[in-house]
Backbone as a ProteinNet text record, in pm:
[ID]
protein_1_A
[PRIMARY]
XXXXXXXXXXXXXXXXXXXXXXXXXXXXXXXXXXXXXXXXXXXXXXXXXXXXXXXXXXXXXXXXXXXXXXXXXXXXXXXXXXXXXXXXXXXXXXXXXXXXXXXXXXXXXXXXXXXXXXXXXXXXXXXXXXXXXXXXXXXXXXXXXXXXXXXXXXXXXXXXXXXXXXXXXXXXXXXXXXXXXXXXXXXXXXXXXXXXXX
[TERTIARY]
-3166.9	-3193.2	-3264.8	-3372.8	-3456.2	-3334.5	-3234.3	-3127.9	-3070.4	-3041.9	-2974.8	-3042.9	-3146.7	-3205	-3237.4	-3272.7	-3329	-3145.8	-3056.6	-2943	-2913.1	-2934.8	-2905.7	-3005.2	-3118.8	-3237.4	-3168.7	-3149.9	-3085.7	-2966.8	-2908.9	-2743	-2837.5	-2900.5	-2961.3	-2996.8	-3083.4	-3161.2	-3049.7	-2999.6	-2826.7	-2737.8	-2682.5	-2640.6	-2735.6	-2746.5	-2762.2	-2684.1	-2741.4	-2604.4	-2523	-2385.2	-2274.5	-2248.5	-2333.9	-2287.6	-2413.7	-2471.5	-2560.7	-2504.4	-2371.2	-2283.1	-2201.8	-2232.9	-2070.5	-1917.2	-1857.5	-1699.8	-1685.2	-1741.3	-1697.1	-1712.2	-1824.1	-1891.3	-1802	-1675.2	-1609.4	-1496.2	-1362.2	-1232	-1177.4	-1031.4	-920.8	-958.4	-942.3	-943.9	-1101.1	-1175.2	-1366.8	-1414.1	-1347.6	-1426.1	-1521.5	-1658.4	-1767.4	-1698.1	-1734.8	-1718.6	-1769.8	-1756.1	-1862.7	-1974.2	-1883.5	-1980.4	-2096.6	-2103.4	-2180.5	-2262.1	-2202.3	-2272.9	-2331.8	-2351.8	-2419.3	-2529.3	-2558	-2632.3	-2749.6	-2748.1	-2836.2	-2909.3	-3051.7	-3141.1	-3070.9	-3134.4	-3112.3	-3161.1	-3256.8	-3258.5	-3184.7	-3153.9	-3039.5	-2927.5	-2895	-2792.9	-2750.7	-2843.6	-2899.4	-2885.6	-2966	-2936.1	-2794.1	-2717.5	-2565.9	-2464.5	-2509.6	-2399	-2490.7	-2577.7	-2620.4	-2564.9	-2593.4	-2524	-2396.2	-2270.3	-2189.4	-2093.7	-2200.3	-2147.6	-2214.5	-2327.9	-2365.6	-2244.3	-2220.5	-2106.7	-1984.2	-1945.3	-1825.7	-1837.6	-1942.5	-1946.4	-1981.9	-2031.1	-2039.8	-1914.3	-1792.5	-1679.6	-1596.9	-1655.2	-1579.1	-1467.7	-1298.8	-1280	-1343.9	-1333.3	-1368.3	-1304.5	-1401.7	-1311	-1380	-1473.3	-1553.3	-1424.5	-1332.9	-1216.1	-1165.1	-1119.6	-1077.8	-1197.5	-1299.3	-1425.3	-1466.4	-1410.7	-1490.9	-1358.6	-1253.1	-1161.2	-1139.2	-1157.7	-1144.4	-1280.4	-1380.7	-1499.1	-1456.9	-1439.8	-1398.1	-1289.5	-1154.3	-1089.9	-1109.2	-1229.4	-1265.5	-1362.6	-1456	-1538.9	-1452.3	-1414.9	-1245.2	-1179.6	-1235	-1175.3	-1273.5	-1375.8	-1514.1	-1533.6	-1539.5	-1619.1	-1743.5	-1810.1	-1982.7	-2024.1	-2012.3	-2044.3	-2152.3	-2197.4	-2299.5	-2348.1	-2481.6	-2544.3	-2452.3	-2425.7	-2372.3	-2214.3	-2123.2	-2004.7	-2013.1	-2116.2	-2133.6	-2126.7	-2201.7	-2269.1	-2103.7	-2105.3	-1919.3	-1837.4	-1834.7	-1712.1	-1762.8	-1904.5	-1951.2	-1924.1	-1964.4	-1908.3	-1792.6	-1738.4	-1561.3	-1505	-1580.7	-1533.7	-1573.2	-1695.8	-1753.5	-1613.4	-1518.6	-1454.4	-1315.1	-1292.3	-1156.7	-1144.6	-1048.1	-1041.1	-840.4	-892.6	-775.9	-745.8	-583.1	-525.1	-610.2	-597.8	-627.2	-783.8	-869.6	-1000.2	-998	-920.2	-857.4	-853.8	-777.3	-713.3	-842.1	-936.2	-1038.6	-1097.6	-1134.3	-1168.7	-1149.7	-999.3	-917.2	-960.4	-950.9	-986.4	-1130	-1210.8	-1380.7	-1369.7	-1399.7	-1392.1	-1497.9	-1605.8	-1745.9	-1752.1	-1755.7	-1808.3	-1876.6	-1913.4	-2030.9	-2136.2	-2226.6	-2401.7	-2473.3	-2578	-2701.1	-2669.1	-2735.7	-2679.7	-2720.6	-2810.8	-2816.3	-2700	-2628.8	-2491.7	-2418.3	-2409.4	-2306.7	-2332.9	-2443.4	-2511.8	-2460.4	-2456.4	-2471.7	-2285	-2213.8	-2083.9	-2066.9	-2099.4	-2044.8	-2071.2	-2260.5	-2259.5	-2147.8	-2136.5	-2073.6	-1887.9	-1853.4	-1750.2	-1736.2	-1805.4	-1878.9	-1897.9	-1930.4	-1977.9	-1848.4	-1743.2	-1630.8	-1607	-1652.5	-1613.7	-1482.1	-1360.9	-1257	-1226.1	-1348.8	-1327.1	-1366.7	-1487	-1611.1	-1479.3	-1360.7	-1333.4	-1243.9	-1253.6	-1235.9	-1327.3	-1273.6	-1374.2	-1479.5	-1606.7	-1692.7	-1614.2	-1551.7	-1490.7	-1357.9	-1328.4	-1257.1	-1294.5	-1447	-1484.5	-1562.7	-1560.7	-1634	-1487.9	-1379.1	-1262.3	-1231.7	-1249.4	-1222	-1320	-1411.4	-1535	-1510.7	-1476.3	-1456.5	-1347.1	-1261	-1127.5	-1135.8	-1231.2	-1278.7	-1352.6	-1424.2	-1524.8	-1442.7	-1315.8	-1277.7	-1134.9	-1141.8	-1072.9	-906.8	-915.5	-774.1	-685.4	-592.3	-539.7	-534.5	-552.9	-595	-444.9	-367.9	-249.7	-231.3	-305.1	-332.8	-412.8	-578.1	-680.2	-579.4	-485.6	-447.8	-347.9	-262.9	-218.4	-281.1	-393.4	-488.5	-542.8	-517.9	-623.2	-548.8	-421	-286.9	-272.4	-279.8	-248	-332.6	-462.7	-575	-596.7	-589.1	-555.6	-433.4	-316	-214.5	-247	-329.7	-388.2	-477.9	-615.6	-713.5	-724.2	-624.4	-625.3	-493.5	-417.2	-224	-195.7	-219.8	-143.4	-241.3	-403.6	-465.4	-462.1	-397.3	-387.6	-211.8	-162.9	-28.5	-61.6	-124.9	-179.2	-238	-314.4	-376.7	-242.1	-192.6	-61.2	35.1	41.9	106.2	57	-68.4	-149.7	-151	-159.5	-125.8	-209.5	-269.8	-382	-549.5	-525.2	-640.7	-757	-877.9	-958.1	-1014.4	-1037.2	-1069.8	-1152.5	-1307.4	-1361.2	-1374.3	-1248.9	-1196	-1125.3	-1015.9	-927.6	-1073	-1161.6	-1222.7	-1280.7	-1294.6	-1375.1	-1281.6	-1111.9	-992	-1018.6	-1070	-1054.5	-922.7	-884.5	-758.3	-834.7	-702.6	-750.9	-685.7	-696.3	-621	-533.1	-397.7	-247	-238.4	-213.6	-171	-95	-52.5	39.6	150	289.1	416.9	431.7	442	483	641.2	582.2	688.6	799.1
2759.1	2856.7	2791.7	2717.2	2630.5	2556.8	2445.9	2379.9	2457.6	2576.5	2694.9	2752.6	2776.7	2788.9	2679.5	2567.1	2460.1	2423.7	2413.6	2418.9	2481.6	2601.1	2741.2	2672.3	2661.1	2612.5	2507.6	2423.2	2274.6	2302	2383.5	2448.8	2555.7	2625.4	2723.2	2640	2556.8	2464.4	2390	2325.8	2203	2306.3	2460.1	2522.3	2666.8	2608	2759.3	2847.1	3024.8	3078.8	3093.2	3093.5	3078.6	3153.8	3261.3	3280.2	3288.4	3128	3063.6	2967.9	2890.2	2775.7	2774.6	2710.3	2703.3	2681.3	2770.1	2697.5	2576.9	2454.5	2303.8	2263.2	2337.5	2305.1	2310.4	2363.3	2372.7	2391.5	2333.2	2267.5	2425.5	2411.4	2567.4	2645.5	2567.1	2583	2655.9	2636.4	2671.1	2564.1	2417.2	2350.9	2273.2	2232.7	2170.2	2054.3	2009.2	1865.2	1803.5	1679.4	1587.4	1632.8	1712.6	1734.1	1846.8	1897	1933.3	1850.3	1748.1	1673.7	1602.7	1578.8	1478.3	1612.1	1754.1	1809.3	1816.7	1773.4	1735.5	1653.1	1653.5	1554.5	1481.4	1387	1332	1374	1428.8	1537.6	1647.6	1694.1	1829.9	1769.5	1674.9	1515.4	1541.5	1500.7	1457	1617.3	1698.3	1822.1	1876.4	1864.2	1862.5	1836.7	1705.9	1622.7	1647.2	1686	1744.6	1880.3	2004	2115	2092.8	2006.5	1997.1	1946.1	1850.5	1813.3	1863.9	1948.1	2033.7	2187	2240	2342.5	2248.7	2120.4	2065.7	2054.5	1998.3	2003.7	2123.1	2234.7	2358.8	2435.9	2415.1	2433.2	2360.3	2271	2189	2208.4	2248.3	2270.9	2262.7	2340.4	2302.6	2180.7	2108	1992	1991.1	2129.7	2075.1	2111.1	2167.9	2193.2	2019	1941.4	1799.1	1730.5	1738.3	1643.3	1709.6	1826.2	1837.1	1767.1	1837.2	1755.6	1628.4	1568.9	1418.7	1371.2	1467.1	1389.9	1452.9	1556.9	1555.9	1505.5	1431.8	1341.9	1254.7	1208.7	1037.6	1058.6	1180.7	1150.8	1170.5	1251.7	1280.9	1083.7	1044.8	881.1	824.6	910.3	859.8	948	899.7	1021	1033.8	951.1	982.8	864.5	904.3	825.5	788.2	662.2	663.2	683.7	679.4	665.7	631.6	472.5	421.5	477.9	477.6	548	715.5	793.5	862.6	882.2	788.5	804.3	747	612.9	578.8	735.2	822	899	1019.4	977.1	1129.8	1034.3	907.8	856	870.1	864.7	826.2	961.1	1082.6	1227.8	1229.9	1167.6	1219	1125	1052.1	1006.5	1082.8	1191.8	1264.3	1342.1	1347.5	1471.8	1489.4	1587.2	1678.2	1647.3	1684.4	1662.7	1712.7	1843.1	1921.7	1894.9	1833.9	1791.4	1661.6	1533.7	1487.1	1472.4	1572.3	1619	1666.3	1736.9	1771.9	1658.3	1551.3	1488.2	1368.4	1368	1335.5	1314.1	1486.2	1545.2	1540.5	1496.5	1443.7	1371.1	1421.8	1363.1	1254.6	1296.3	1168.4	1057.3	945.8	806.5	817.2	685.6	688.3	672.8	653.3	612.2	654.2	637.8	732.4	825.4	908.7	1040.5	950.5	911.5	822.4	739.9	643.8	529.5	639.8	802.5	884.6	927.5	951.6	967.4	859.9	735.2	613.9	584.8	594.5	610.3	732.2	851.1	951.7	937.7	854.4	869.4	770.8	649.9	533.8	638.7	679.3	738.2	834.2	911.9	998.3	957.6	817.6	746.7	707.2	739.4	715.8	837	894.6	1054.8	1114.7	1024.7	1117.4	1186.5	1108.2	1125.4	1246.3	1355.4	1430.4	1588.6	1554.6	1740.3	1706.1	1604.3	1634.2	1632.2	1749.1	1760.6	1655.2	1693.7	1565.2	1552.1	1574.9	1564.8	1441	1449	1332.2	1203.2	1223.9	1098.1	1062.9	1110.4	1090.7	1029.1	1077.1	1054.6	922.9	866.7	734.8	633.8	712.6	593.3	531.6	722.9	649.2	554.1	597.1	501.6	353	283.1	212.6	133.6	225.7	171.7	119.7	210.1	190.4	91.4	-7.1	-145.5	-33.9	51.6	97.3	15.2	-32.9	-127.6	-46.3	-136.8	-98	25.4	-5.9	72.2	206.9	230.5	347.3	464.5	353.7	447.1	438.6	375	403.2	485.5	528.9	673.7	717.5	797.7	857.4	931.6	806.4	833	911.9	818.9	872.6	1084.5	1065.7	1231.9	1306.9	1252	1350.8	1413.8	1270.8	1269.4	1394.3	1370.7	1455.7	1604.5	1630.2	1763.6	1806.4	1731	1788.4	1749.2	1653	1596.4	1636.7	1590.9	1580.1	1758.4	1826.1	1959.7	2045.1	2039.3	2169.5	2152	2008.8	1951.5	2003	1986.5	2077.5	2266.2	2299.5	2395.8	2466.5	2388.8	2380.8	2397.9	2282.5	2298.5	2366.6	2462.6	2533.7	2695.6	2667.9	2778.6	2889.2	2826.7	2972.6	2936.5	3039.9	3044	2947.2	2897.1	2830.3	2901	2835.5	2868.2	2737.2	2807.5	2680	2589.8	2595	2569.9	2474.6	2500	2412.8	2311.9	2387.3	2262.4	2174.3	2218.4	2131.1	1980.5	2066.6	1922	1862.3	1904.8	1806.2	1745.5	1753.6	1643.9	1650.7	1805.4	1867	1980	2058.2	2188	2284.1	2424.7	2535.2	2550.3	2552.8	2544.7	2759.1	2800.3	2983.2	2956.7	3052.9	3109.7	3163.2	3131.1	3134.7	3294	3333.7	3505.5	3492.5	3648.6	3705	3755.8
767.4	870.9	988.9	952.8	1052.9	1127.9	1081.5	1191.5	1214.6	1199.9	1320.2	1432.5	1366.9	1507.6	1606	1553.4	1625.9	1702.5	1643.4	1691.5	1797.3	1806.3	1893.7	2020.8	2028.2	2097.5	2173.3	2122.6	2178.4	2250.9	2251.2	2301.6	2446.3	2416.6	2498.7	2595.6	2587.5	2665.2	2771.4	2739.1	2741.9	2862.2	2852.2	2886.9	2972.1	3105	3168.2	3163	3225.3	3217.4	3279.9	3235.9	3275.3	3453.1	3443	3559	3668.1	3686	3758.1	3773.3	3707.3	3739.3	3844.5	3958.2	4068.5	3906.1	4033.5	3935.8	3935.1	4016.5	4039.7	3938.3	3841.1	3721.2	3589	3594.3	3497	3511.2	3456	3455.1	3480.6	3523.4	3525.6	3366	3279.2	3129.8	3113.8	3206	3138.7	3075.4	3039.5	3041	3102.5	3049.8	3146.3	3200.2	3265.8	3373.6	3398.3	3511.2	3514.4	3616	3690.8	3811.1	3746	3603.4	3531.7	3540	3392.1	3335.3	3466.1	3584.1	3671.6	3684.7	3667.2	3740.4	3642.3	3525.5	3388.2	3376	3344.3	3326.1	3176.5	3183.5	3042	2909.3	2948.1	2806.3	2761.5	2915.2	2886.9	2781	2865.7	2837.8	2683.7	2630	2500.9	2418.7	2469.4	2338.3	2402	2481.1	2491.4	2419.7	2388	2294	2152.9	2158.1	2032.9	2030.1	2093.1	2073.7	2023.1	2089.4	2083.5	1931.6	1875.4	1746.8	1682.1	1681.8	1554.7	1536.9	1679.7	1631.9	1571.2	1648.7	1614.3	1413.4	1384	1234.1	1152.9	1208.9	1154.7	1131.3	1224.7	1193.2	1139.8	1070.2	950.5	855.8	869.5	690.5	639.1	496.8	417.2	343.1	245.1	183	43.5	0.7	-125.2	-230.4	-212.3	-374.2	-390.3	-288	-331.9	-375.4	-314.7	-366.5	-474.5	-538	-676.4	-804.4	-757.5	-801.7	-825.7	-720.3	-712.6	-838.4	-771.5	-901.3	-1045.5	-1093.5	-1212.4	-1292.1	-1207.6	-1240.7	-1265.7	-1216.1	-1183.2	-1326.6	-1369.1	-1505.1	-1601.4	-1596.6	-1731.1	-1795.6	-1726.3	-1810.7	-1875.8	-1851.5	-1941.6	-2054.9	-2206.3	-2290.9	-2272.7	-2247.5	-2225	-2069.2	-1955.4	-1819.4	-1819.9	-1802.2	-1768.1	-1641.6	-1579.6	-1475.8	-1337.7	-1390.5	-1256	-1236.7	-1386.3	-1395.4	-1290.4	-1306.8	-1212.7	-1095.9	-1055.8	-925.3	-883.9	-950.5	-885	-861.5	-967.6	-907	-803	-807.8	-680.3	-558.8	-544.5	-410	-367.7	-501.9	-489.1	-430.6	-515.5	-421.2	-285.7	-243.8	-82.8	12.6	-53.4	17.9	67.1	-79.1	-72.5	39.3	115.9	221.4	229.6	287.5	276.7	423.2	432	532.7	633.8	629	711.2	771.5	674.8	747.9	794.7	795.8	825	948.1	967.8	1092.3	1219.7	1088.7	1188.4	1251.4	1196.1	1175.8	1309.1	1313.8	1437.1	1543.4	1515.6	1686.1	1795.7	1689	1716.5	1804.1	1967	2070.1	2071.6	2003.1	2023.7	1995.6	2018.2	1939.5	1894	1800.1	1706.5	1757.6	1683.5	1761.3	1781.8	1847.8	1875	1988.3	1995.7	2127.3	2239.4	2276.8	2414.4	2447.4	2314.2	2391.1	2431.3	2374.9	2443.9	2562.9	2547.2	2725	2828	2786	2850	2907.8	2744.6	2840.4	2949.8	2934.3	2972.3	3109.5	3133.1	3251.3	3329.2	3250.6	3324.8	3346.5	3264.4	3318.7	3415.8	3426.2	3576.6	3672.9	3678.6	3771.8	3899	3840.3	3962.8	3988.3	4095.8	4174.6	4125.4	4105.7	4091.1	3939.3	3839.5	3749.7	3746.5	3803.8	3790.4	3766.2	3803.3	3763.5	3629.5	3540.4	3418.9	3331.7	3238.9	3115.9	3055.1	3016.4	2937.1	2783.8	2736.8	2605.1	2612.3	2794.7	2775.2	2803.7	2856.6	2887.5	2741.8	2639	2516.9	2445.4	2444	2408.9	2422.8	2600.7	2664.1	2548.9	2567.8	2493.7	2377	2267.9	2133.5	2073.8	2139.5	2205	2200	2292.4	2309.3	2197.6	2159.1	2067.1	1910.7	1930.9	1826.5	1814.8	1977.1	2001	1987.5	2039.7	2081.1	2203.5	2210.9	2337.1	2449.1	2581.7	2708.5	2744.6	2675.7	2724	2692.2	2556.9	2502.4	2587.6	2604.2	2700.3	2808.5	2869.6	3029.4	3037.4	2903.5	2899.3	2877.7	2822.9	2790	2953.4	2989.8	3165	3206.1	3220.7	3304.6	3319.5	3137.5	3124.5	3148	3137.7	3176.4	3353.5	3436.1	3566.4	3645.7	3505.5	3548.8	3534.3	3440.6	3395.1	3487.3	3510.2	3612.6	3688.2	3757.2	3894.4	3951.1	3904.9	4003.7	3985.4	3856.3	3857.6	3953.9	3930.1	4025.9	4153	4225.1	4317.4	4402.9	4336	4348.5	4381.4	4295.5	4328.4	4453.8	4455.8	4627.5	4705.4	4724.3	4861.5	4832.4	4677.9	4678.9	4752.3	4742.3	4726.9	4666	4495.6	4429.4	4306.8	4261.2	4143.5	4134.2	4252.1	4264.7	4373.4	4407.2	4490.4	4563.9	4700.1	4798.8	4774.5	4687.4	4685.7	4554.2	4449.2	4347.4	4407.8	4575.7	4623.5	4691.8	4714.4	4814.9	4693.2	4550.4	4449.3	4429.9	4468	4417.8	4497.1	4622	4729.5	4819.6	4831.3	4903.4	4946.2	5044.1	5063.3	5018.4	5057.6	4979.5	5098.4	5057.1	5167.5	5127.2	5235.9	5278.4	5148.8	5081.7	4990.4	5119.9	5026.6	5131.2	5136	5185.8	5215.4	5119.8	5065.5	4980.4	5024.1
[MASK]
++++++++++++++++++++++++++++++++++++++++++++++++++++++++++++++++++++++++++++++++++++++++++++++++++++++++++++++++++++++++++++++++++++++++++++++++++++++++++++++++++++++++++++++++++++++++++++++++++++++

């Protein structure tokens, strides 16, 4: 009960409310951005990417039916286990996962490490203006990417599609002048073009 609240606290703190945010502050989708994340002290910083992976792991699959499984398979070859025979098959379960968590698993935009190296990429990826109207989840994405010696060609599709998403399409938008607002075309670094008469 105590890390829920202290959770909730750290998220409260991290996030003003929503409607004290300019829109620049958050993607077509409602996601945060960089031009957020630049308006954050480093502590905000910090219980951010903390808020962020304590809900991300609170919505966890479940995975305890394979890890009990997996461990009662693994003692079933023993008539009497000992100690270390044990402990071997409870490790051996904390390893089982299921597709599907797996999967969750995947999708974990963060790198590893202490919350500050995430601070530290996020800012360095922020740090080029055109990056600032995409989401912070993809500059955590770029990182773990990285961290995890993915080839340069990978992150540069990676870039490519993200660019095409919150840069090239709301940008089209603008000179189309349709579903956007001026003041979103003005953070693309365009303006808002009349909508064509019907």
């Amino acid at each position: 009960m105590k890390a829920a609240v202290l959770t909730l606290i750290a998220i409260a703190s991290a996030v003003p409310c929503v409607a004290q945010l300019p829109e620049e502050f958050r993607t077509l989708a409602g996601e945060y951005n960089g031009y957020y994340w630049k308006s954050l002290s480093f502590d905000e910083k910090v219980a951010f990417v903390y808020g962020f992976l304590a809900g991300y792991r609170f919505a966890a699959p479940t995975n305890k039916s394979i890890e009990e499984q997996t461990e009662k398979s693994c003692l079933a070859q023993f008539a009497n286990p000992t100690a270390e025979q044990y402990t071997e098959c409870v490790m051996k379960s904390l390893d089982a996962k299921t597709e599907e968590y797996k999967h969750w698993e995947s999708l974990d935009p963060t790198p590893d490490g202490k919350y500050g190296e995430t601070v530290e990429a996020t800012d360095r990826f922020f740090a080029e203006p055109e990056n600032r109207v995409m989401p912070v989840t993809v500059a955590w994405q770029i990182a773990k990417w990285k961290q995890e010696g993915r080839q340069q060609r990978e992150i540069d599709e990676l870039m490519d599609r993200s660019r095409r998403i919150f840069i090239r399409v709301p940008r089209t938008l603008c000179e189309l002048g349709y579903g956007i607002t001026a003041s979103r075309c003005k953070t693309l670094g365009t303006t808002l073009k009349a909508a064509p008469p019907k």
